[in-house]
C-alpha positions as CSV (number, residue, x, y, z in Angstrom):
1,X,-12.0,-3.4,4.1
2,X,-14.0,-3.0,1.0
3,X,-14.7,1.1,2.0
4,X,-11.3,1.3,2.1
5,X,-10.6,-0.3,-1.3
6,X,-13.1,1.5,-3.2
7,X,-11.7,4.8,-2.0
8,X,-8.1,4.2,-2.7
9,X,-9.2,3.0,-6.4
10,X,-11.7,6.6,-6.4
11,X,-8.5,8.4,-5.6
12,X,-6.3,6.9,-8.1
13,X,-8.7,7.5,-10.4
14,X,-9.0,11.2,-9.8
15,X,-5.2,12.2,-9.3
16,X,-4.7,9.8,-12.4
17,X,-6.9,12.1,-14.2
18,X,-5.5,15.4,-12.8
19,X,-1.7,14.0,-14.1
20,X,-3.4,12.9,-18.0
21,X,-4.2,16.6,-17.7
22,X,-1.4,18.3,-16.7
23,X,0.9,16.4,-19.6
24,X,-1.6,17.3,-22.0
25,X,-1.2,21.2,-21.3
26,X,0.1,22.7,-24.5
27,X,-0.6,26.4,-23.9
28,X,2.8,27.4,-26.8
29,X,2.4,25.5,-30.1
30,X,5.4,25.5,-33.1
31,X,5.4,25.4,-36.8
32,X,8.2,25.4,-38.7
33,X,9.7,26.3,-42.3
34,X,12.5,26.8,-44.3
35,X,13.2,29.7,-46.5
36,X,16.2,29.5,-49.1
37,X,18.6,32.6,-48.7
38,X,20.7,31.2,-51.3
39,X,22.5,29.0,-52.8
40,X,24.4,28.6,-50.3
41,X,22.2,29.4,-46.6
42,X,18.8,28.6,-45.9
43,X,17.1,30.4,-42.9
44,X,14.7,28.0,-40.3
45,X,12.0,29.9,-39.2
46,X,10.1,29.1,-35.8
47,X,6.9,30.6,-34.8
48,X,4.7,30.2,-31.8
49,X,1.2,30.9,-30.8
50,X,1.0,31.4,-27.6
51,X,-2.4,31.0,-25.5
52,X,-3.8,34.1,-23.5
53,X,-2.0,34.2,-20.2
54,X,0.9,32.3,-21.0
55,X,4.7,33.9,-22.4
56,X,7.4,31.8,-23.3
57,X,11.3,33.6,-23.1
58,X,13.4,35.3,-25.3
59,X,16.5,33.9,-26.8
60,X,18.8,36.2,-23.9
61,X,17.8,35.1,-20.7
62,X,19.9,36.5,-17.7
63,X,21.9,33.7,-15.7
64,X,19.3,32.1,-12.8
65,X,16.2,33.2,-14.9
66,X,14.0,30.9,-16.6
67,X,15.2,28.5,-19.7
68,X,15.6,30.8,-22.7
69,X,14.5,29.4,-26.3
70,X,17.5,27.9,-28.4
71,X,17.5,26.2,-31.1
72,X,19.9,22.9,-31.3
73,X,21.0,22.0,-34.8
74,X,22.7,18.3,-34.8
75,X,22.9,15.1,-37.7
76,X,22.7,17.5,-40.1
77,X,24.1,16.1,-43.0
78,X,25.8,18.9,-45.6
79,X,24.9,21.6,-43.2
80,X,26.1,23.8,-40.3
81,X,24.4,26.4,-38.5
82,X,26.0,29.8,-39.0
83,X,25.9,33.3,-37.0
84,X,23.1,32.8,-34.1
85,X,19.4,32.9,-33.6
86,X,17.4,36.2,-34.0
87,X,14.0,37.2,-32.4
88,X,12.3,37.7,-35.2
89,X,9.3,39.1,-33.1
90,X,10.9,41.7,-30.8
91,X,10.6,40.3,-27.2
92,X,9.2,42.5,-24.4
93,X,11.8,42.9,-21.5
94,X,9.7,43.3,-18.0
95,X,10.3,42.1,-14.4
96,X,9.1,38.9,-14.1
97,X,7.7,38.7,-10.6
98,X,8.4,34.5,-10.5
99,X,12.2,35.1,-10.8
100,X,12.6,38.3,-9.7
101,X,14.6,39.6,-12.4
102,X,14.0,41.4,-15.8
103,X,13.1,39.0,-18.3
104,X,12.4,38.9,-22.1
105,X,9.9,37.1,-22.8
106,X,6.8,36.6,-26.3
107,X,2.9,37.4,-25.4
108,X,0.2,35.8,-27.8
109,X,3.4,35.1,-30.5
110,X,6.9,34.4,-31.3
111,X,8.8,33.9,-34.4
112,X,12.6,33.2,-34.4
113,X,14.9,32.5,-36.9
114,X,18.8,30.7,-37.6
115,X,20.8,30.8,-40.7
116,X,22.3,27.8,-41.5
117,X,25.0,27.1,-44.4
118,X,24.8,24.4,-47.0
119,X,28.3,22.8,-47.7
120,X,27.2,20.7,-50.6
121,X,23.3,19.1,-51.8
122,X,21.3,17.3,-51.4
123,X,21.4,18.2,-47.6
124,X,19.8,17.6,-44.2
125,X,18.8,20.5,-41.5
126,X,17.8,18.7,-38.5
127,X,17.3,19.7,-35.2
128,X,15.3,20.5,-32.3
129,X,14.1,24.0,-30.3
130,X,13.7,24.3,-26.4
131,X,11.5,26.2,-24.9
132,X,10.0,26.9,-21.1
133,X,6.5,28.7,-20.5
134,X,4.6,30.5,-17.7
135,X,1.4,32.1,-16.8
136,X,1.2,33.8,-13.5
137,X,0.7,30.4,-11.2
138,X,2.9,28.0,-12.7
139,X,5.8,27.5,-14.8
140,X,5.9,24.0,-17.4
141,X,9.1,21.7,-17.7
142,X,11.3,23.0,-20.4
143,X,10.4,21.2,-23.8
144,X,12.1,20.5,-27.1
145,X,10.1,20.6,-30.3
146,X,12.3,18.9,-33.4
147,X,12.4,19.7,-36.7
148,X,14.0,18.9,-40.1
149,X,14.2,19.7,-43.6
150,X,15.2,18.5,-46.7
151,X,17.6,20.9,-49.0
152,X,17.2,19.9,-52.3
């Protein structure tokens, strides 16, 4: 009885420690800033480094591919997002051999960008970006990053 105990508490142990792992994967890392346009729009600027091995997708992702990167804008106060998103960094468009489909997608780094209009100051941009990321095994869970400014 004891035998048995000791190896259902080694195996907890070690697929406890193989999950800790797994969550703690961050292989595509964000930083963001604002840049004023003008008095009126400021631009929010996302980039990524992306470890060796792993690419996160492009902003145009066909229907039944993998989750493209978007940015969500919402509680903004004095603020609306206007015209859409732009790869700043030019994504490469391949077939992606996991969904079976031409995909564009960021190697190594990503930047991306969204205009957003300022109604009236002070002013809040707030918001968050998803994104998805694969290397050739395995795909991670979509995941949303946030972000927010202050427009003085």
């Amino acid at each position: 009885m004891m035998k048995k105990n000791i190896f259902a508490l080694m195996m907890l142990l070690i697929f406890g420690a193989i999950g800790v792992s797994a969550q703690m994967q961050e292989p595509v890392k964000w930083k963001f800033e604002i840049k004023e346009i003008n008095q009126f729009e400021v631009q929010v600027i996302a980039h990524a480094t992306i470890e060796d091995g792993w690419k996160t997708y492009g902003l145009n992702v066909p229907e039944g591919g993998p989750v493209a990167t978007e940015f969500t804008f919402e509680d903004m106060v004095n603020a609306k997002e206007l015209k859409k998103p732009v790869e700043v960094t030019k994504s490469t468009v391949k077939h992606d051999e996991v969904f079976d489909m031409e995909v564009p997608y960021f190697k190594h780094e990503a930047t991306i960008s969204q205009n957003v209009r300022i109604t009236k100051r002070p002013a809040t941009v707030k918001g968050y970006l998803t994104f998805m990321c694969c290397d050739n095994e395995t795909c991670l869970p979509p995941t949303d990053v946030e972000f927010e400014f202050q427009v003085k």
